[in-house]
C-alpha positions as CSV (number, residue, x, y, z in Angstrom):
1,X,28.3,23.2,-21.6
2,X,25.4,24.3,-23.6
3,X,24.2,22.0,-26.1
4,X,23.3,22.8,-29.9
5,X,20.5,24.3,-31.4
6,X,20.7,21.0,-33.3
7,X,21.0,18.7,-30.3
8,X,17.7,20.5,-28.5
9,X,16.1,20.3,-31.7
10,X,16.5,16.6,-31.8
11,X,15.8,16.4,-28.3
12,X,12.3,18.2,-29.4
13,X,11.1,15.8,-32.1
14,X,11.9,12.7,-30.0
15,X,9.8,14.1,-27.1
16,X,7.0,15.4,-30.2
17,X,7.2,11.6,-31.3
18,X,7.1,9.8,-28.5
19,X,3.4,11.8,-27.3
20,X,2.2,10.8,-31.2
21,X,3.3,7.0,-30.8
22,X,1.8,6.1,-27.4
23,X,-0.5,9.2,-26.2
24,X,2.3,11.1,-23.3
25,X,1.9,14.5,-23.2
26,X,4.6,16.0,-21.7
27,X,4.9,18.8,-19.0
28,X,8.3,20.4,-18.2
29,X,6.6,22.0,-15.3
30,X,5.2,19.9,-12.2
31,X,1.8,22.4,-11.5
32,X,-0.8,21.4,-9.8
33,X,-2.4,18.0,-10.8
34,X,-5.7,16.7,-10.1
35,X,-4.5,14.9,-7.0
36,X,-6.7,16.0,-4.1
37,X,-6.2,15.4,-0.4
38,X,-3.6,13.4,1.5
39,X,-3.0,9.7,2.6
40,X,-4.8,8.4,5.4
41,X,-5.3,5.4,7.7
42,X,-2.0,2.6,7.7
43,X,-0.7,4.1,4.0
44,X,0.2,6.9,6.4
45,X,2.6,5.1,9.0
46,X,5.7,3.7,7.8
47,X,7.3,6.9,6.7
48,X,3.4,7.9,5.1
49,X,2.5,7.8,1.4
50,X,3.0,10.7,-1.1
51,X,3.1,9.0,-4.7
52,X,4.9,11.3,-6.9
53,X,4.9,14.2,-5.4
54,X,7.2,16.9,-6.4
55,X,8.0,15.1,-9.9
56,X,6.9,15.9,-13.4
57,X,3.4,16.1,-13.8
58,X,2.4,14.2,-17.2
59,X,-0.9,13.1,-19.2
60,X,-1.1,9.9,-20.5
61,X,-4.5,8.3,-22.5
62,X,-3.2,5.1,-23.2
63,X,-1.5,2.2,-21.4
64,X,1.4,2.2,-23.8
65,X,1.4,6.2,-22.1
66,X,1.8,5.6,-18.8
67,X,4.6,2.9,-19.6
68,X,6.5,5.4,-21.2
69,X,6.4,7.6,-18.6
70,X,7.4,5.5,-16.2
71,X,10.0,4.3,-18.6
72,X,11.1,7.9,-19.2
73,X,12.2,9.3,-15.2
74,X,15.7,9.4,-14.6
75,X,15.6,6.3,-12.1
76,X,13.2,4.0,-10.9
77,X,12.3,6.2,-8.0
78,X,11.8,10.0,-9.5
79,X,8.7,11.5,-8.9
80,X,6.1,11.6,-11.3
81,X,2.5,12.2,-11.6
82,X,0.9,10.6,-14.5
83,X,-2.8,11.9,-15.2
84,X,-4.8,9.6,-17.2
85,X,-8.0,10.3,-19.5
86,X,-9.6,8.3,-22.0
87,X,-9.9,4.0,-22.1
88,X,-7.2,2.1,-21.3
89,X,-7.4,-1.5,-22.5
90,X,-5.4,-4.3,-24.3
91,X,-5.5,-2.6,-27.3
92,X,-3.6,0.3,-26.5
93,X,-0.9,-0.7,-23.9
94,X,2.2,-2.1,-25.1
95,X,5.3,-2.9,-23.1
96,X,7.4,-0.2,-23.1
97,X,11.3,-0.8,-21.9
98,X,13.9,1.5,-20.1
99,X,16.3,1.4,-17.7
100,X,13.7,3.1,-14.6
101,X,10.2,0.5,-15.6
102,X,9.7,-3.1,-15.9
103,X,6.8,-3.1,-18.2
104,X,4.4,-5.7,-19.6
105,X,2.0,-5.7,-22.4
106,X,-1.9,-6.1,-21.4
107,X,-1.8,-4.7,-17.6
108,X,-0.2,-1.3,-15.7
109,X,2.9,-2.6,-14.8
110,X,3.6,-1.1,-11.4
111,X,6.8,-3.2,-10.7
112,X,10.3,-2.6,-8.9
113,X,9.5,1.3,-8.7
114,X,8.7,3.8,-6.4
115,X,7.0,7.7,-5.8
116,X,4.3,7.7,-8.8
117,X,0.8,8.7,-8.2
118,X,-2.0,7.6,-11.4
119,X,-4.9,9.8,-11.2
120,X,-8.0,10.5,-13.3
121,X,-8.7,13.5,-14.9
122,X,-11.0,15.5,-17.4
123,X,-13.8,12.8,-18.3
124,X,-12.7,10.3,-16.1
125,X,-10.0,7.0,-16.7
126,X,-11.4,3.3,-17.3
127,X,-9.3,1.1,-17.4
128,X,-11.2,-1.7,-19.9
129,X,-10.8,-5.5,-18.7
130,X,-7.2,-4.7,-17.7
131,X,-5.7,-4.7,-14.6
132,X,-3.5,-2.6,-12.2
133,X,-0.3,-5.0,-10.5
134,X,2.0,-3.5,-8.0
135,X,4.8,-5.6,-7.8
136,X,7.8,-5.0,-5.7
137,X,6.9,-1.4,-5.3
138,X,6.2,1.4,-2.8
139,X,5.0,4.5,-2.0
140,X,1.9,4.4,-4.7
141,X,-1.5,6.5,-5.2
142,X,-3.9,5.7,-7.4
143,X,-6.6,8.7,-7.2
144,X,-10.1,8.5,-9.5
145,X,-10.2,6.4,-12.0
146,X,-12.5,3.0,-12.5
147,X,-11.1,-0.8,-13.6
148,X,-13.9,-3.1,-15.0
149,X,-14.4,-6.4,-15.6
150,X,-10.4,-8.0,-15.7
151,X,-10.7,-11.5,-16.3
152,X,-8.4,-14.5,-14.7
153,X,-9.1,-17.0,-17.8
154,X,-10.8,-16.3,-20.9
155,X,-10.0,-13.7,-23.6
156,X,-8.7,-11.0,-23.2
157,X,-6.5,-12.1,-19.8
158,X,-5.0,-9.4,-17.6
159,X,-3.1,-9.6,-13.9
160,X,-4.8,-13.0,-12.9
161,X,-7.9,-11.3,-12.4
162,X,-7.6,-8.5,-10.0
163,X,-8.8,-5.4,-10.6
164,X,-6.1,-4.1,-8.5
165,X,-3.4,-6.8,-7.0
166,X,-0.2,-6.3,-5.3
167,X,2.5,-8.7,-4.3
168,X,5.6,-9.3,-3.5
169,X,7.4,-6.9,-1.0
170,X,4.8,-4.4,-1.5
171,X,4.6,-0.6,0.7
172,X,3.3,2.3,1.2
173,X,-0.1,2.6,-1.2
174,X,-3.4,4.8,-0.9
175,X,-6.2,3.7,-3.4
176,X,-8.8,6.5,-3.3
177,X,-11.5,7.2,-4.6
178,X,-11.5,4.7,-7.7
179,X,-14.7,2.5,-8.8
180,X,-13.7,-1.9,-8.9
181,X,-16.3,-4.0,-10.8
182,X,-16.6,-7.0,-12.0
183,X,-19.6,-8.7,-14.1
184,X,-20.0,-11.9,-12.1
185,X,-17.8,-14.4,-10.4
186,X,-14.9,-17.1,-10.6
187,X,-17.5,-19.2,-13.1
188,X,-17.5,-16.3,-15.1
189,X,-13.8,-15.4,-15.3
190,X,-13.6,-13.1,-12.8
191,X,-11.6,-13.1,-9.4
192,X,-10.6,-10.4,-6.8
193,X,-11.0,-6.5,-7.0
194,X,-9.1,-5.5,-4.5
195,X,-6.0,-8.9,-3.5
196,X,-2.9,-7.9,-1.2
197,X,-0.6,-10.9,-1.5
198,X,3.8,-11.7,-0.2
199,X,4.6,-9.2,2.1
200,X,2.3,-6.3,0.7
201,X,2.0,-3.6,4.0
202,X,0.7,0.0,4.9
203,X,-2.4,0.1,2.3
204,X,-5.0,2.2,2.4
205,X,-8.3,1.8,0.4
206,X,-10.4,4.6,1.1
207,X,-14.1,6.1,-0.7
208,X,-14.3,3.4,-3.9
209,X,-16.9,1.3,-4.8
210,X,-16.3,-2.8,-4.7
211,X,-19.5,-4.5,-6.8
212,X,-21.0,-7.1,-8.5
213,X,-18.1,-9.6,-8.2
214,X,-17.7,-13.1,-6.7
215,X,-14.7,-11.3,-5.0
216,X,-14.3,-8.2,-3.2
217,X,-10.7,-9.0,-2.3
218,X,-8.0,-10.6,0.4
219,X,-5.0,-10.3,2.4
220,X,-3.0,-13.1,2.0
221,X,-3.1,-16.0,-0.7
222,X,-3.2,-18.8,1.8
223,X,-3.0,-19.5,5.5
224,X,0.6,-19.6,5.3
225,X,0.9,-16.2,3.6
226,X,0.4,-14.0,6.8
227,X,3.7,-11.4,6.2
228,X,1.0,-9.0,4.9
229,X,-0.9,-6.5,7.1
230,X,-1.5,-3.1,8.2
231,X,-4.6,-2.1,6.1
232,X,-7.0,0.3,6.4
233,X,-10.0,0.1,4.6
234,X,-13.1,3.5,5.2
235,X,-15.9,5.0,3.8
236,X,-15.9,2.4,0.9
237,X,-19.4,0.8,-0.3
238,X,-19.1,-2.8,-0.8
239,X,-22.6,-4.1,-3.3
240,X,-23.7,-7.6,-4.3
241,X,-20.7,-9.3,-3.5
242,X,-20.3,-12.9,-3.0
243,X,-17.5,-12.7,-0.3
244,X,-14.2,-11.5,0.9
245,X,-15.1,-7.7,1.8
246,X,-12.2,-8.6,2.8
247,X,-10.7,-12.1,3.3
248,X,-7.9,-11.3,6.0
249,X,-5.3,-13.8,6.5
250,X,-3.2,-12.7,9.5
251,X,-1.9,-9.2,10.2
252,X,-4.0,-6.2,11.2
253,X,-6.5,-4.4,9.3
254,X,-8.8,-1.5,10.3
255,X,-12.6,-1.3,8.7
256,X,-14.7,1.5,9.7
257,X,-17.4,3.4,8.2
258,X,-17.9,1.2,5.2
259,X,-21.5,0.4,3.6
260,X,-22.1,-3.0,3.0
261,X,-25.3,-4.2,0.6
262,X,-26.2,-7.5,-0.5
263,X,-22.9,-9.6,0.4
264,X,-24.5,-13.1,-0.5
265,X,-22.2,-15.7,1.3
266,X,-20.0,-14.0,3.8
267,X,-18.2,-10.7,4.2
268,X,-15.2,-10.1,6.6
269,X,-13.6,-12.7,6.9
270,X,-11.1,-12.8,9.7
271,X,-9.0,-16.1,9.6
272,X,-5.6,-17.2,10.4
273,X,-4.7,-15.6,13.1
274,X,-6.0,-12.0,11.3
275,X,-7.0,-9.0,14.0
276,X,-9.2,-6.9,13.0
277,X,-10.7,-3.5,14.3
278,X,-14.4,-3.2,13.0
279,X,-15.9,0.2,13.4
280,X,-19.2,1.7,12.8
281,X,-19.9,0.2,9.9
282,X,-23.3,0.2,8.2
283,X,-24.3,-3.7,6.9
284,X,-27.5,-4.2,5.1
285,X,-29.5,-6.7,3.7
286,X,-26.5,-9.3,3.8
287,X,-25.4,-12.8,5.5
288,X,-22.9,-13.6,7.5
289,X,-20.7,-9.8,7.1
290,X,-18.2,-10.6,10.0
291,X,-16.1,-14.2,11.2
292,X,-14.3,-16.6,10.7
293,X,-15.6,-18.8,7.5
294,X,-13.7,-21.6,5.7
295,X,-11.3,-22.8,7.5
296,X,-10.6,-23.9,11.2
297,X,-7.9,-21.6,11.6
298,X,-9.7,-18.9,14.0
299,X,-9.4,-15.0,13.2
300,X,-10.6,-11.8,15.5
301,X,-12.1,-8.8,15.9
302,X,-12.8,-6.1,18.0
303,X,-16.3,-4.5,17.5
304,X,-18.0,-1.1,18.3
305,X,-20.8,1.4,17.3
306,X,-21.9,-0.9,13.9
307,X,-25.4,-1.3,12.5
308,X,-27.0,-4.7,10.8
309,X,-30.1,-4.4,8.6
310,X,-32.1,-6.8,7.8
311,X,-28.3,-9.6,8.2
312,X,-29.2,-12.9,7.9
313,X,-26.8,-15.3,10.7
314,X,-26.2,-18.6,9.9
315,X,-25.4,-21.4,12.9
316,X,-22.0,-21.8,14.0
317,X,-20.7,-25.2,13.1
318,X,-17.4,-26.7,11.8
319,X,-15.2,-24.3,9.3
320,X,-18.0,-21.8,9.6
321,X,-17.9,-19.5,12.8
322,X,-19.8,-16.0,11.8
323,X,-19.8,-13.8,14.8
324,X,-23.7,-12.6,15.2
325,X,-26.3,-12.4,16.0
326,X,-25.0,-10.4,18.3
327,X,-21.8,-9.9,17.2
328,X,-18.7,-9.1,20.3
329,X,-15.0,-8.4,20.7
330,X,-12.5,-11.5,21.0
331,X,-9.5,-9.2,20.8
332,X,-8.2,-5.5,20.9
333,X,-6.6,-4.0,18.1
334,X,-4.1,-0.3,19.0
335,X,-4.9,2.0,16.0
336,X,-1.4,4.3,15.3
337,X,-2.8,6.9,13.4
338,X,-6.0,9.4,14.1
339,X,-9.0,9.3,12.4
340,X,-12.5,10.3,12.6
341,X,-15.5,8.2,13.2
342,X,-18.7,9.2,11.1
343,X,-22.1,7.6,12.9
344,X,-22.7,4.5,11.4
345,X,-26.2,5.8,11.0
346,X,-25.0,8.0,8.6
347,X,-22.7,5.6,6.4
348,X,-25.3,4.9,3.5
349,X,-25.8,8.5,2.8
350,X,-22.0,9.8,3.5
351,X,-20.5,6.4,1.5
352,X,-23.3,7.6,-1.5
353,X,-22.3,11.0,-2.0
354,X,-18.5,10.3,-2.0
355,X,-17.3,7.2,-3.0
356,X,-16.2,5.9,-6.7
357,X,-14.5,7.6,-9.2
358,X,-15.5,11.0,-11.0
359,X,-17.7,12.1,-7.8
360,X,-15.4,15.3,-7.2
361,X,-13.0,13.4,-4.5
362,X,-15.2,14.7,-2.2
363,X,-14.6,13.3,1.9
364,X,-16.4,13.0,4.9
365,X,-15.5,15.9,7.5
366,X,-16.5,13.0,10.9
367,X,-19.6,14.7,11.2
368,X,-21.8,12.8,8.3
369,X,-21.1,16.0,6.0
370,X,-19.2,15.8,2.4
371,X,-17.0,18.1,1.2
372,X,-13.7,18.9,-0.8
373,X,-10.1,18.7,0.6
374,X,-7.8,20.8,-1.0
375,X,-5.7,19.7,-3.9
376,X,-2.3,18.0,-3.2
377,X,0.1,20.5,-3.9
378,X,2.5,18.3,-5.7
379,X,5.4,20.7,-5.4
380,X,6.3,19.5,-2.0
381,X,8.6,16.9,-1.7
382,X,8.0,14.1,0.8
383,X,10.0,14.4,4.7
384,X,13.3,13.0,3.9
385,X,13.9,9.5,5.4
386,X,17.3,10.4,6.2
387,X,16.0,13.1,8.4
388,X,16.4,11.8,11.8
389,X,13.2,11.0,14.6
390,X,12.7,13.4,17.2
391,X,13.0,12.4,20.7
392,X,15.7,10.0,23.1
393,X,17.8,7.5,21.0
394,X,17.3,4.6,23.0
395,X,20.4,2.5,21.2
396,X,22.9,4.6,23.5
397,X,23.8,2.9,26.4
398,X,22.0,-0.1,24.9
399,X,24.0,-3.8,24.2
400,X,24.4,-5.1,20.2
401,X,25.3,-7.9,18.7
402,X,24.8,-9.6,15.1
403,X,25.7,-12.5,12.9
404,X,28.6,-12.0,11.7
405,X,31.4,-9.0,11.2
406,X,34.2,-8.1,9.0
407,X,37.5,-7.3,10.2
408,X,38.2,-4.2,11.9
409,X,34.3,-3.3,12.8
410,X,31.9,-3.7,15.6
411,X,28.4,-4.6,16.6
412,X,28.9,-1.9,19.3
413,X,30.2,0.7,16.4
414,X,26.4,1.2,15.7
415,X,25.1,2.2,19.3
416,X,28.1,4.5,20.2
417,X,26.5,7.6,18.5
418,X,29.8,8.1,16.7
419,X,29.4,8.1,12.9
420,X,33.3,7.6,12.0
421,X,32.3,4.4,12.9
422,X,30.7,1.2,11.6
423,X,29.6,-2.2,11.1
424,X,29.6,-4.2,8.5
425,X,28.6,-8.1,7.8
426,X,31.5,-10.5,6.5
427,X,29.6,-10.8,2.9
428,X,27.0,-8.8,1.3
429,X,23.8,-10.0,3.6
430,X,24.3,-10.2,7.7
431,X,22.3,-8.6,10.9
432,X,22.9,-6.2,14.1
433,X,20.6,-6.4,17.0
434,X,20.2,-3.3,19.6
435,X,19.1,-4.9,23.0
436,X,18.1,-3.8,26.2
437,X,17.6,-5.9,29.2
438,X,14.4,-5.2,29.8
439,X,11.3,-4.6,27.1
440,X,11.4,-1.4,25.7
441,X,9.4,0.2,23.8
442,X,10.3,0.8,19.9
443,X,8.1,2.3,16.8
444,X,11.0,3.7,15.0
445,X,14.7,3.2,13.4
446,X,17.1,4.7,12.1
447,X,20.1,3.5,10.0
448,X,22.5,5.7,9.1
449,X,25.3,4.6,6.4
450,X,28.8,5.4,7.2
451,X,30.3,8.3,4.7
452,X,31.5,7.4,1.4
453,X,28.9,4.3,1.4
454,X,25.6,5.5,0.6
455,X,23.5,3.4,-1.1
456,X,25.0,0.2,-0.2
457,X,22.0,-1.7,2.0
458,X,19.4,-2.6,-0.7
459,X,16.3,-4.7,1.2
460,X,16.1,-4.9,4.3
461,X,14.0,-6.8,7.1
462,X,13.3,-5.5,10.3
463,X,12.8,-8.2,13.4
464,X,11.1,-8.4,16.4
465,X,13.9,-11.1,17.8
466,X,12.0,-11.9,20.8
467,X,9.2,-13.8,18.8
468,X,10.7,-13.4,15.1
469,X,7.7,-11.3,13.5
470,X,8.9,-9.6,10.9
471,X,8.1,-5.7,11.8
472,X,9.0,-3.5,8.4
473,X,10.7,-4.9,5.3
474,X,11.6,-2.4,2.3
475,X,15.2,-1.3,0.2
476,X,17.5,1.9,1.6
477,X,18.5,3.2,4.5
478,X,16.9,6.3,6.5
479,X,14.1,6.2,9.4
480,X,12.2,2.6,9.9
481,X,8.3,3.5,11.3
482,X,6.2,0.1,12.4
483,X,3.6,-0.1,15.0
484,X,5.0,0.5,18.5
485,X,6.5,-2.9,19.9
486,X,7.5,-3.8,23.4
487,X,10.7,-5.9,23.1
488,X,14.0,-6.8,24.2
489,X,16.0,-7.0,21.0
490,X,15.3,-5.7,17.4
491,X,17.2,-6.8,14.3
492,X,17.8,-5.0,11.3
493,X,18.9,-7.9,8.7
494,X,20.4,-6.8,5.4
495,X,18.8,-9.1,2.6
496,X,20.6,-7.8,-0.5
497,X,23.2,-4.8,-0.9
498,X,25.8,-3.2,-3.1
499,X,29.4,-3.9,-2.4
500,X,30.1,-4.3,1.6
501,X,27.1,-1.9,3.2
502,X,28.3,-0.2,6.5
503,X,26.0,1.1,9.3
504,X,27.3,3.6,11.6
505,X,24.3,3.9,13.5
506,X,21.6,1.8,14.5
507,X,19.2,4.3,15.8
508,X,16.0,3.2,17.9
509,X,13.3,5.3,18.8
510,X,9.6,4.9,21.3
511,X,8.0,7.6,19.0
């Protein structure tokens, strides 16, 4: 049914309204935004990283802006790119409510929602001594823009400090090309620019500028907190910084082709069982930029092709374990994804002409040469995760078994490649196991609902059995991607659902 010229004309002077009360303007069309290039390093594995790609492109230059068009999608997960101009600070973003956000006054709220990329435009986006939190979230860019001097204690107060912070079942976020800065340390009011905290995975920070903070940033809030991982950090400059560039607390993390200058205390800090790979980085006039420093619960590394100038090495001794003078390997790390290497003779210069905000997105082509990647054409929507893995499904002619059942299903209904079948748990939460008698090889899932019960599995974890590491965690069904494992059992454990979820399918795949 059509609706009235009186109805649309309504419909008009709300939208007219809403862009005068909090500074949205708001496209009907989703043309090209400013987003340029594509996701790289770990925000690439895991199903990859495309923001809001294929939603409604909008311009916001307030906070209280980009809450409202968060607030105003049709769900918590539609598409949408939001480009910001102008200062955003305390002053100007307001908690903004709806059935698709969960806002907060005084800080981006990035929480419980999914596909939205924030990117600079015009004369550039500053957010003012107010933060960015990504909370419960996934699949987030954040493209261009600058966050200054956010403040833990003190007046004005904004997302405990960090310039950017996420937490709390986090995946699935590509940070490019944005500027971090601080103006002093903890004494000051100041913490991290750059903290991944509970279970945040597949982040990539990539061309930005870290500097003058106590803090670059960590991976994990304490030694116990080692669920996070899978981070990719390149072509970033790091400058007069205290320590943490970064502060890895278990997990993985790949760091190559960063320029480091003037770390003061320490710089990577590998602890708690962290691995990381450390590639042709370019470390200047700094102390101690790689080990294992305040604690006496060992991290790793594996080392090649970096360059120390003028890096000041103190002795080993006690909780402090730096790795040089001549620093060496004391692990391997598999990389999943492919990537160039620039020289590391060539960082300074590459890292200068590219990284922070409002220097043209420009990238490094691996041969020590900037230039511009195409723009993201926002149009295309990302590769549907119900769209199955190519290759052998190694569940048939596998063995299952789970938890628990309800009546009249099977563990074995999910490996018989039959989707009139299906399991389901005796309540709401339960697992299902696919196991082999010998390792096998696994870097994919898939779990496909049985028909007429879509939507039912809500979070998820996914479980190495053999040693219980926790492999993926996330909300939905559709393909599961995780770096390739050798086991003999993987569980997919349903956390949370609606009504009685079913899977018909437990798909496994080597990738």
């Amino acid at each position: 049914m059509k609706r009235s010229a009186a109805v649309r004309l309504s419909a008009t002077l709300a939208t007219a309204a809403l862009a005068a009360a909090t500074g949205l303007v708001v496209s009907t069309s989703s043309a090209s935004a400013a987003v340029t290039g594509s996701a790289t390093g770990y925000a690439t594995q895991n199903g990859g990283t495309t923001g809001g790609a294929g939603g409604q492109t909008v311009r916001a230059t307030t906070g209280t802006a980009i809450h409202s068009a968060l607030c105003s999608r049709a769900s918590s997960s539609t598409p949408i790119i939001i480009e910001v101009q102008g200062t955003i600070n305390h002053g100007n973003t307001t908690k903004v409510s709806g059935s698709s956000c969960n806002t907060a006054a005084g800080v981006i709220e990035l929480k419980q929602i999914s596909n939205v990329t924030i990117v600079g435009v015009g004369s550039g986006a500053v957010f003012d001594q107010l933060g960015i939190h990504i909370r419960e979230s996934s699949n987030i860019i954040i493209q261009n823009v600058t966050v200054r001097n956010v403040k833990k204690s003190g007046s004005p107060t904004s997302n405990g400090g960090d310039a950017i912070g996420m937490e709390s079942d986090v995946r699935n976020v590509w940070v490019d090309h944005t500027t971090l800065e601080a103006s002093g340390g903890e004494s000051e009011g100041y913490d991290g620019l750059f903290d991944m905290k509970d279970n945040t995975q597949y982040v990539t920070l990539s061309y930005s500028i870290l500097r003058n903070s106590g803090r670059g940033g960590l991976i994990g809030s304490s030694e116990s907190d080692r669920s996070n991982g899978y981070v990719t950090f390149h072509h970033n400059k790091y400058e007069n910084i205290d320590s943490r560039t970064p502060l890895l607390r278990g997990g993985i993390s790949h760091i190559y082709n960063n320029h480091y200058v003037n770390l003061h205390e320490s710089g990577i800090n590998s602890r708690a069982g962290a691995r990381a790979k450390v590639d042709n980085n370019y470390f200047k006039d700094s102390k101690d930029v790689l080990g294992t420093f305040y604690t006496s619960e060992a991290g790793y590394w594996q080392v090649s092709g970096n360059i120390f100038d003028n890096v000041i090495w103190s002795a080993r001794s006690g909780d402090n374990q730096p790795a040089g003078p001549n620093p060496t390997s004391n692990t391997s790390v598999s990389i999943p994804y492919s990537y160039s290497l620039d020289s590391a003779s060539c960082v300074p210069d590459v890292v200068n002409r590219t990284a922070g905000a409002n220097k043209g997105n420009q990238v490094s082509n691996g041969n020590c040469t900037p230039q511009t990647p195409g723009p993201t054409d926002p149009t295309t929507p990302p590769t549907d995760p119900t769209d199955p893995p190519t290759g052998t499904n190694l569940s048939l002619g596998a063995g299952a078994d789970g938890s628990s059942k309800a009546s009249g299903t099977s563990y074995g209904n999910v490996i018989d490649g039959n989707l009139g079948s299906y399991w389901s748990p005796s309540g709401s939460t339960g697992s299902v196991s696919v196991k082999w008698s010998s390792a096998t090889s696994v870097s994919k899932i898939s779990i496909r609902e049985a028909a007429g019960s879509e939507g039912g599995i809500r979070a998820w974890r996914v479980l190495n059995n053999d040693t219980g590491t926790v492999l993926a965690s996330g909300s939905g069904a559709g393909v599961i991607s995780f770096p390739k494992t050798s086991l003999k059992k993987v569980t997919f454990e349903i956390t949370s659902s609606n009504g009685s979820p079913r899977v018909a399918e437990f798909e496994t795949y080597s990738g």
